[in-house]
C-alpha positions as CSV (number, residue, x, y, z in Angstrom):
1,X,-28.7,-6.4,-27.7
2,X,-28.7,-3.9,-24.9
3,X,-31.5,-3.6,-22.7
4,X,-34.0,-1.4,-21.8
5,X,-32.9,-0.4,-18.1
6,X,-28.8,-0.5,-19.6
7,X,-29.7,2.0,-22.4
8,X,-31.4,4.2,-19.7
9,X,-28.5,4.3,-17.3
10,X,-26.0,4.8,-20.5
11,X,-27.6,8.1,-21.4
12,X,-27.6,9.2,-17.5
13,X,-23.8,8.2,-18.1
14,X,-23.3,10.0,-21.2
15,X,-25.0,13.3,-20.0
16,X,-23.5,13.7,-16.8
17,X,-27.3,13.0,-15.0
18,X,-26.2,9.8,-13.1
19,X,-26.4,10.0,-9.2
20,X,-23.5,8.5,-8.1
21,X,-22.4,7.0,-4.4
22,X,-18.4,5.7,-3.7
23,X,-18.7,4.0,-0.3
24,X,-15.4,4.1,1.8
25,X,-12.9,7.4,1.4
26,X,-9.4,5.6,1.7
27,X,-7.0,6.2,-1.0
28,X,-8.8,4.7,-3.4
29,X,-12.4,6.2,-2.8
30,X,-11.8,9.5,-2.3
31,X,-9.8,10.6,-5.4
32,X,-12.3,8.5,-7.3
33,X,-14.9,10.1,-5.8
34,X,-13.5,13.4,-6.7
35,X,-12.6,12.8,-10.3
36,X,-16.1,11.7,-11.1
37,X,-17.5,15.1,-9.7
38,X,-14.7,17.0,-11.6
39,X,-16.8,15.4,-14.7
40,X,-19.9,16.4,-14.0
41,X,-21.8,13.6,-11.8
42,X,-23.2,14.6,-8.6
43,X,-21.5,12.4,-5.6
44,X,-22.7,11.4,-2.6
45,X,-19.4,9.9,-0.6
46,X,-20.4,7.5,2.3
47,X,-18.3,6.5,5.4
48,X,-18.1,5.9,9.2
49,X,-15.9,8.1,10.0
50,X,-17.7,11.6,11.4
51,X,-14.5,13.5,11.7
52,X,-13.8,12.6,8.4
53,X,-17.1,13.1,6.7
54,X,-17.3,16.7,8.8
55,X,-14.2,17.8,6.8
56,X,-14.6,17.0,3.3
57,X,-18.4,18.3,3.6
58,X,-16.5,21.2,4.5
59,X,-13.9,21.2,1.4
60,X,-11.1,19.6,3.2
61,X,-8.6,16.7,2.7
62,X,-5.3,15.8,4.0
63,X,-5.2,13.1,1.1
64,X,-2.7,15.0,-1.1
65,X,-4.3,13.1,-4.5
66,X,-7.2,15.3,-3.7
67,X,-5.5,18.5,-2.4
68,X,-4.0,19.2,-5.8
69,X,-7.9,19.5,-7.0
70,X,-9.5,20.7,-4.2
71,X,-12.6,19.7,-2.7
72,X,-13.9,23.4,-1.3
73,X,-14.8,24.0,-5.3
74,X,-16.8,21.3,-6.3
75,X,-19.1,20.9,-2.5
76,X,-19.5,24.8,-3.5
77,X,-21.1,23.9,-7.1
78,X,-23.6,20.4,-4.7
79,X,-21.9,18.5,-6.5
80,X,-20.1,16.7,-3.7
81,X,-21.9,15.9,-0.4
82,X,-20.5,12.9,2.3
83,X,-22.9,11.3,4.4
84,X,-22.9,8.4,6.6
85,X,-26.4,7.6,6.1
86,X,-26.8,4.8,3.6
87,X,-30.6,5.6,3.2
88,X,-29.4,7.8,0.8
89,X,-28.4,4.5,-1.3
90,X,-31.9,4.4,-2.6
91,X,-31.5,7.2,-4.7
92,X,-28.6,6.7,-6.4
93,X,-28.2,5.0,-9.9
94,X,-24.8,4.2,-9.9
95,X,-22.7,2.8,-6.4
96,X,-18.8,2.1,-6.6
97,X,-17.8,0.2,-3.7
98,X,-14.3,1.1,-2.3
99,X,-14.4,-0.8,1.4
100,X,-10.9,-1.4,2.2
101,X,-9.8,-4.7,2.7
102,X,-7.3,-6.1,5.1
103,X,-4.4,-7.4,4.1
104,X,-5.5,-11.1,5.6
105,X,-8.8,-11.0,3.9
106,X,-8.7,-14.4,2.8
107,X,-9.8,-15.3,6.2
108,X,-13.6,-15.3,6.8
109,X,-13.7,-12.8,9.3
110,X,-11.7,-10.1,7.6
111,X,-14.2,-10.3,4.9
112,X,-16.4,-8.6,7.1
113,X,-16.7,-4.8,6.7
114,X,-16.9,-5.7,2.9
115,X,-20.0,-7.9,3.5
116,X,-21.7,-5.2,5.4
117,X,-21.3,-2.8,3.3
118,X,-22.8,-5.1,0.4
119,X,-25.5,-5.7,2.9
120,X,-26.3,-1.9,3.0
121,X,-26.1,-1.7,-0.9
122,X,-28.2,-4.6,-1.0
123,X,-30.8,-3.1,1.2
124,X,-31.2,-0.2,-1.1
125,X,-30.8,-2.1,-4.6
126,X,-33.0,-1.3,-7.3
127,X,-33.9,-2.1,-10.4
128,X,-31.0,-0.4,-12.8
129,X,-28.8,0.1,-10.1
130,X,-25.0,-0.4,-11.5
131,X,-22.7,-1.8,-8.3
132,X,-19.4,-1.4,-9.3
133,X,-16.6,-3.1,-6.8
134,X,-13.3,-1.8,-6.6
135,X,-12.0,-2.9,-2.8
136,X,-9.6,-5.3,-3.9
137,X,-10.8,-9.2,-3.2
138,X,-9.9,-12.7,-4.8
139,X,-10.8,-13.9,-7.9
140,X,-14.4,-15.4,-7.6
141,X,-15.2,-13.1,-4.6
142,X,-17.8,-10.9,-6.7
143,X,-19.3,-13.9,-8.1
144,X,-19.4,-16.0,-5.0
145,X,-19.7,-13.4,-2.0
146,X,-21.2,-9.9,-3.8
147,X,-23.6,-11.5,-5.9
148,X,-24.8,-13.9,-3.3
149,X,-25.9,-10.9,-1.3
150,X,-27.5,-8.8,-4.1
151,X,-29.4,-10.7,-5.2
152,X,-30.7,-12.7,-1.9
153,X,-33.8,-10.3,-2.1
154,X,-35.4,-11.4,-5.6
155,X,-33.6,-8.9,-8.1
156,X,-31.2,-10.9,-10.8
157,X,-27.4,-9.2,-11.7
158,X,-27.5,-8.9,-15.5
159,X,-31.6,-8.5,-16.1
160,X,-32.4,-6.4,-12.7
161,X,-29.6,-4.8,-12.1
162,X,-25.6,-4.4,-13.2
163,X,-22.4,-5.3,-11.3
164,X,-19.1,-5.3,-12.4
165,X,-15.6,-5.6,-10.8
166,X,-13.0,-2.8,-11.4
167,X,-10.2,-3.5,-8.3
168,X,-8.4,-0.4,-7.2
169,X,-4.9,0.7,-9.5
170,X,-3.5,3.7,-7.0
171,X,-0.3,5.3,-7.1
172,X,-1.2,7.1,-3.6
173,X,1.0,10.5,-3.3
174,X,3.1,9.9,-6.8
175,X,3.2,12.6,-8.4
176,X,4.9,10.8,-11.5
177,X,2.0,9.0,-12.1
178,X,-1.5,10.6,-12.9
179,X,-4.6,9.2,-12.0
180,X,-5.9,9.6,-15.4
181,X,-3.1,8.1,-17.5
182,X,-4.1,4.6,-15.3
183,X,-5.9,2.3,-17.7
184,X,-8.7,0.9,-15.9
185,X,-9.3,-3.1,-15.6
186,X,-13.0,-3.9,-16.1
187,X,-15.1,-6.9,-15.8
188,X,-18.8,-7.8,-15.8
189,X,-21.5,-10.4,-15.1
190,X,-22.9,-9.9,-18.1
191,X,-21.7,-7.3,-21.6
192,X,-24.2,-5.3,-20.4
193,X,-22.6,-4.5,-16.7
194,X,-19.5,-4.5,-18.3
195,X,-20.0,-1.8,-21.4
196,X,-21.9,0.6,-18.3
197,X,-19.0,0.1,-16.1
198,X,-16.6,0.8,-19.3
199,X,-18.7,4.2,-20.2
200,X,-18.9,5.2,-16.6
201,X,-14.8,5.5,-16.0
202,X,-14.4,6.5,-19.9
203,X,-14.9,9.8,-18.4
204,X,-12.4,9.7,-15.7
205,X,-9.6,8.0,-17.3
206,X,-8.3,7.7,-20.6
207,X,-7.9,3.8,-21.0
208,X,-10.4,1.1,-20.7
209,X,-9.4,-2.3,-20.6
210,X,-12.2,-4.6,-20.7
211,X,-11.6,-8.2,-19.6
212,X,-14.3,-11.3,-20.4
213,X,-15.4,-11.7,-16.8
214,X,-15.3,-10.6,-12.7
215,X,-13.3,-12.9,-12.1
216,X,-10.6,-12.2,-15.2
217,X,-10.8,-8.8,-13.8
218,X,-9.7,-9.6,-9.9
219,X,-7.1,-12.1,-11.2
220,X,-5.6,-9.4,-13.2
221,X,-4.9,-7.1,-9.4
222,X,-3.7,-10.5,-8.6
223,X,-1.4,-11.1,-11.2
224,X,0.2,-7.5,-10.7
225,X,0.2,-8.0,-6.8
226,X,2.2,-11.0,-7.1
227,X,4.6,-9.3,-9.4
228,X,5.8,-7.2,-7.3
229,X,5.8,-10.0,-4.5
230,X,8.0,-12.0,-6.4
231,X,10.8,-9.2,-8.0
232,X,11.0,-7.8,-4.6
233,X,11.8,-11.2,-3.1
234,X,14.2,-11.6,-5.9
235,X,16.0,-8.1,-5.1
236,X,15.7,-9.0,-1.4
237,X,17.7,-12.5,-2.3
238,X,20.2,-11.1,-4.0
239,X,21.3,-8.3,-1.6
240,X,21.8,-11.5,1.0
241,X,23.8,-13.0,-1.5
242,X,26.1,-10.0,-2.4
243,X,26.3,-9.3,1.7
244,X,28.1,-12.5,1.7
245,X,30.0,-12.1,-1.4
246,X,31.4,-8.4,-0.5
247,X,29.4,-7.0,-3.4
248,X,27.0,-3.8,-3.4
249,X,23.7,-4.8,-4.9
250,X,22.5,-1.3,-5.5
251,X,25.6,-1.0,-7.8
252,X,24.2,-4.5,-9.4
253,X,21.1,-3.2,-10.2
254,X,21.9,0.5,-11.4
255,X,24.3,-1.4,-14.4
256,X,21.8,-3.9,-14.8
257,X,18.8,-1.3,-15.5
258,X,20.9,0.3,-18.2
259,X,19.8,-2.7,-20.2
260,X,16.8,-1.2,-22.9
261,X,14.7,-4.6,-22.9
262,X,14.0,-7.6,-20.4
263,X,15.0,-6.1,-17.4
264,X,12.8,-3.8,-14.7
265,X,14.3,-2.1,-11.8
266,X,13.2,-3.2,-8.4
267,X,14.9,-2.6,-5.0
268,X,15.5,-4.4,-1.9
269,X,14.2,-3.2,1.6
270,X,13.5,-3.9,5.1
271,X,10.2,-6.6,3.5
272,X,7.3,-5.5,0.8
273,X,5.7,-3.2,3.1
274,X,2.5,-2.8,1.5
275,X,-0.8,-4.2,1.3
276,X,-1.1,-5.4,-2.2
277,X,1.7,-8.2,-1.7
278,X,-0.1,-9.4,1.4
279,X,-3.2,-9.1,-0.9
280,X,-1.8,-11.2,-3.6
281,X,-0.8,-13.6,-1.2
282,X,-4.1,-13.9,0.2
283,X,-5.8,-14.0,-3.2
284,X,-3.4,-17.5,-3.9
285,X,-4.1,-18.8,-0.9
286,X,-7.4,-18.8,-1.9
287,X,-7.2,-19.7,-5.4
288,X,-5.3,-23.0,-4.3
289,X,-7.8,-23.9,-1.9
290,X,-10.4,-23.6,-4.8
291,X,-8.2,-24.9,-7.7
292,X,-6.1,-27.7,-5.7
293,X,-2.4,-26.2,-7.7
294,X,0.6,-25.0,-5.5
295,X,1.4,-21.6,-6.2
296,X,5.6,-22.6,-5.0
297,X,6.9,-20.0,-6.8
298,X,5.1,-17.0,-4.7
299,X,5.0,-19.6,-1.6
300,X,8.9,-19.0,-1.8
301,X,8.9,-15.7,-2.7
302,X,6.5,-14.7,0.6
303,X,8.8,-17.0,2.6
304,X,11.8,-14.6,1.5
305,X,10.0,-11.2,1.8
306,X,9.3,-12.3,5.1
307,X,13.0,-12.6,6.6
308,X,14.2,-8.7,5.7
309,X,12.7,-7.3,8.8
310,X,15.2,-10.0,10.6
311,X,18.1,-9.5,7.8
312,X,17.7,-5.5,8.9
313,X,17.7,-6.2,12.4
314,X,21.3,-8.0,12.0
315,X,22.4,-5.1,10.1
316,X,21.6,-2.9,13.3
317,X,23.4,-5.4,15.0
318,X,26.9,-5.2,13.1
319,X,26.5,-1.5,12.8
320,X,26.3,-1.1,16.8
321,X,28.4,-4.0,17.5
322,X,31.7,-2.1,15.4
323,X,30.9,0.8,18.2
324,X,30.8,-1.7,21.1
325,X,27.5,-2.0,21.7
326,X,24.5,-4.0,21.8
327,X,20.9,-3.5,20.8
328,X,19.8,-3.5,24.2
329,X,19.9,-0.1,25.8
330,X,20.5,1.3,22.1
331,X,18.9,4.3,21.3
332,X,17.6,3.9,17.9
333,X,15.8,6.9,16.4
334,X,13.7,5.7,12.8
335,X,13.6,8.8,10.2
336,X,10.9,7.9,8.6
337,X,8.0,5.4,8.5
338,X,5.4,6.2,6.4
339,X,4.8,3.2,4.0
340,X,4.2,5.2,0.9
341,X,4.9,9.1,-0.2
342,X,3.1,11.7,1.5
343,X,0.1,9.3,3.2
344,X,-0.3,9.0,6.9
345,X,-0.2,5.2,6.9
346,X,2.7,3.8,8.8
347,X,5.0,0.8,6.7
348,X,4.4,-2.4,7.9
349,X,8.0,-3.7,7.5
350,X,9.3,-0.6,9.1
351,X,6.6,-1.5,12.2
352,X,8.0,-5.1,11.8
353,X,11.4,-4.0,12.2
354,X,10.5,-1.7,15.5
355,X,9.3,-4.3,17.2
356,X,11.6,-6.8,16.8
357,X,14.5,-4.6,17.8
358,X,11.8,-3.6,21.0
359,X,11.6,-7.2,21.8
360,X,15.1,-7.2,22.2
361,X,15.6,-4.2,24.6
362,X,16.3,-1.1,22.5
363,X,14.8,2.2,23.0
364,X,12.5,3.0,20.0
365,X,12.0,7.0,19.2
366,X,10.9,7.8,15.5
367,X,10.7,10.8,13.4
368,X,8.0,10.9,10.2
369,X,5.8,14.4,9.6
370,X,3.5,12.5,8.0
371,X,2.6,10.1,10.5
372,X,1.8,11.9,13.9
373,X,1.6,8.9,16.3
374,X,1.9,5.4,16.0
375,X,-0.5,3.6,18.5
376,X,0.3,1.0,20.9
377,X,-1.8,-1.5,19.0
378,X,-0.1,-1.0,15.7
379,X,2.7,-2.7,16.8
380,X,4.4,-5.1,19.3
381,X,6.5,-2.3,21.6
382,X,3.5,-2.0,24.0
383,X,3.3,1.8,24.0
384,X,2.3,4.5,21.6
385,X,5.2,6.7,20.2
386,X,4.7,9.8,18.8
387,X,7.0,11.6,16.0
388,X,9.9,13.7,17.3
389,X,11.5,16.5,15.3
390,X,14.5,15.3,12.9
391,X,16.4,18.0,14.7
392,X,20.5,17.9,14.7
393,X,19.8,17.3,18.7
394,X,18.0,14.7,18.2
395,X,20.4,12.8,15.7
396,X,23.2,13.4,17.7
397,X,21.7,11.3,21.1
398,X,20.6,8.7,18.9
399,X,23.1,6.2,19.0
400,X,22.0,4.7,15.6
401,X,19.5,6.5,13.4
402,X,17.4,3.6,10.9
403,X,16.3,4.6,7.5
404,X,13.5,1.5,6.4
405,X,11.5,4.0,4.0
406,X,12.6,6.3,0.8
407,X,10.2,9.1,1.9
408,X,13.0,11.2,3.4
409,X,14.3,12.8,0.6
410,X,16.4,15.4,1.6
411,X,16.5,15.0,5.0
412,X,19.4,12.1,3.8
413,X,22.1,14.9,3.8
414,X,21.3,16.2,7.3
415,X,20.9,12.3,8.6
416,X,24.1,12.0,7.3
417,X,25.8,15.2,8.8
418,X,24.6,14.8,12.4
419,X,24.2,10.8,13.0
420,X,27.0,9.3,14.7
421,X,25.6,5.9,13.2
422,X,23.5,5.5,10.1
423,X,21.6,2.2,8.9
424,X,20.0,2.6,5.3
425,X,17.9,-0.3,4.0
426,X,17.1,1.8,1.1
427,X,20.1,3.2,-0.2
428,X,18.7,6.9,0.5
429,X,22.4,7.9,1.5
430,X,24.0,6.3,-1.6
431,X,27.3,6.7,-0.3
432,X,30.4,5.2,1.3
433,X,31.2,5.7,4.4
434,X,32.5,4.4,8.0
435,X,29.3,5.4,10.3
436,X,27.0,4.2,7.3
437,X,25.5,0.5,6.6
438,X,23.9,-0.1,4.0
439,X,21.7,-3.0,3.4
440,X,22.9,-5.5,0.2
441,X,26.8,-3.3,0.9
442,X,29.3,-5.7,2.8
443,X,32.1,-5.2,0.9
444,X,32.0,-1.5,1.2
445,X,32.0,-1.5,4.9
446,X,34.6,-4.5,5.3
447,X,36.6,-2.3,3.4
448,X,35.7,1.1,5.0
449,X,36.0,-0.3,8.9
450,X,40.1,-0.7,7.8
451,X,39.9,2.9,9.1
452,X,40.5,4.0,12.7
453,X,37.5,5.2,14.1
454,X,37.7,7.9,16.8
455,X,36.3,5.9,20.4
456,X,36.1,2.6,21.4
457,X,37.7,-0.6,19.5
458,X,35.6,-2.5,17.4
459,X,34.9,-5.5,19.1
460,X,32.2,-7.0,16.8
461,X,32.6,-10.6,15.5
462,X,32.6,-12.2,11.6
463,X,28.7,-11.2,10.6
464,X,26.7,-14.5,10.3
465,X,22.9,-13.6,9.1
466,X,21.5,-16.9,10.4
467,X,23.2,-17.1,13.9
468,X,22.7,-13.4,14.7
469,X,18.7,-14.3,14.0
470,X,17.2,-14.1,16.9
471,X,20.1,-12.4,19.7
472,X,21.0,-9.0,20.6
């Protein structure tokens, strides 16, 4: 039977009179926060950042999930307001928290800008206050870390107060995939948190799936994580394997997704790249240490992911070494590193793959619109770089120009046109030709480098993947 306090908060819920708060305005947060004002709550958006804060209280975002809707409309209308002030917790009925988590969260100290920000809800918690937690955490984490906080100062999750788990499902920047055709994952400490929780995105999205508990819920994320983890090692294997065989695995896989049932497409690249397949191998670490079973199978699977930046670094290798030369003193010139379409965040593999060829001596320029500047700390060059036009120019005094992300589009045919040497690790050029290597494609270069090339002999030995490991 539902209780007082929950049937109070539903009808806020129902007529659109809930206050709302969405602590942290990453990827996930924001658009949240924005769809729920599109329905009718009023939002209050918290986060550190001033700059930030400054210019969506002034209808701006460079987010482009949010600059399709528009944020100048709905601060117009008070119904969207950021702040950085949590005292304004206290007057809110409902709080989503979307804290981003680092990718190593599993170890204590990553775990701290979520705690905090607990700690500030925690301060402010009142009785039928609904806590929603989407930043994405292992299973047991609500239960053992959020719950622990809450309800250190007397009030009880359930009888007090609500708290459910909904972890993040983002498709940042796809424009294939609508926010409100995602079904929504939701799990509570009690039917009660859960069937607020439920009503609550019922009017943001239009699928509910409700799971039995918390913890079902963040081993859900897990479970998809780990997916990907896994059929991207599995791609990543196999375009080794057809390296050595003289096979093209992008060939492979476009005949094997013509098959209507048991197959899914997924491609190989310079490593995962993304944060949710460092997530879901966080989350396992965890759950073994808790549940003493060996996940091998994504053990293996990391292991593998882990390699590509090295697999694409001797690609570089044989691609410079049929010129004559060597990755030291190579001018290599990236097009392209954002991790995912149209956001600001640089790819982890591609930063993997920078700094390794760095290590090694070459001269590292890249070229992405979306990603102004990579700082020095972001990777292991030792100096910031900042994006160069993708000018004819500047292909042409590249002496190799890397491709390690899709987001090009099509930039591909100009690459192509103007590079005297082109490595693709994601098939964007999805051609054959001489001054063109791409990854998982042996056999189409052994075949193609039969060909005079205008310069310098080819002096570059048999390819090996494990001796080249680790020399220039």
């Amino acid at each position: 039977m539902q209780s007082k306090k929950a049937a109070r908060l539903m009808g806020r819920i129902v007529d659109r009179t809930a206050r709302i708060g969405v602590l942290g305005l990453g990827e996930g947060g924001l658009p949240l926060a924005v769809d729920l004002a599109g329905a009718g709550f009023t939002i209050t958006a918290f986060d550190t950042d001033q700059a930030l804060i400054a210019s969506i209280n002034n209808g701006r975002s460079q987010l482009p999930d949010v600059l399709r809707v528009g944020l100048e409309p709905l601060a117009g209308r008070g119904k969207f307001s950021a702040t950085s002030e949590t005292a304004a917790l206290a007057n809110l009925d409902i709080v989503s928290v979307c804290t981003s988590t680092p990718a190593d969260w599993a170890m204590s100290a990553a775990l701290l800008p979520l705690v905090r920000t607990i700690e500030h809800v925690a301060a402010h918690l009142h009785t039928g206050m609904l806590v929603i937690v989407e930043s994405v955490m292992y299973p047991d984490a609500t239960d053992d870390v959020v719950l622990a906080i809450l309800e250190g100062r007397g009030l009880r999750a359930g009888r007090d107060f609500f708290l459910a788990a909904a972890p993040e499902r983002i498709a940042p920047g796809n424009p294939l995939v609508a926010r409100r055709k995602i079904p929504k994952v939701i799990g509570g400490i009690t039917h009660d948190c859960r069937r607020l929780a439920s009503a609550l995105y019922g009017t943001v999205v239009d699928s509910v799936v409700s799971v039995s508990s918390t913890r079902a819920a963040e081993m859900v994320h897990l479970l998809e994580a780990t997916f990907r983890t896994v059929n991207t090692a599995l791609v990543n294997e196999l375009a080794l394997l057809c390296d050595r065989m003289e096979l093209d695995v992008w060939e492979v896989i476009d005949a094997a997704r013509t098959k209507p049932f048991d197959f899914m497409p997924f491609y190989p690249g310079p490593g995962t790249g993304a944060s949710e397949s460092q997530i879901g191998g966080a989350g396992l670490w965890t759950c073994r240490s808790t549940s003493n079973e060996e996940p091998r199978l994504i053990d293996v699977a990391e292991r593998v992911n882990a390699t590509m930046p090295f697999a694409v670094v001797d690609l570089i290798t044989e691609a410079l070494a049929s010129q004559a030369q060597t990755i030291r003193g190579a001018a290599l010139l990236f097009a392209g590193v954002s991790g995912k379409r149209q956001l600001d965040e640089p790819d982890s593999a591609a930063l993997s793959v920078m700094t390794l060829l760095a290590a090694r001596g070459a001269q590292i320029t890249y070229s992405d619109p979306q990603v102004a500047t990579v700082p020095a700390s972001a990777w292991g060059g030792g100096a910031r770089l900042d994006s160069v036009p993708l000018t004819p120019a500047a292909l042409v005094e590249a002496d190799c120009v890397v491709i390690l992300t899709d987001q090009i589009g099509c930039a591909a045919e100009n690459i192509v046109r103007h590079s005297r040497l082109v490595v693709d690790a994601r098939n964007v050029t999805r051609r054959d030709d001489r001054k063109i290597f791409r990854l998982g494609a042996s056999h189409r270069r052994a075949r193609l480098r039969r060909i005079p090339l205008p310069g310098p002999p080819s002096a570059r030995p048999k390819r090996s993947l494990a001796k080249s490991r680790g020399s220039s």
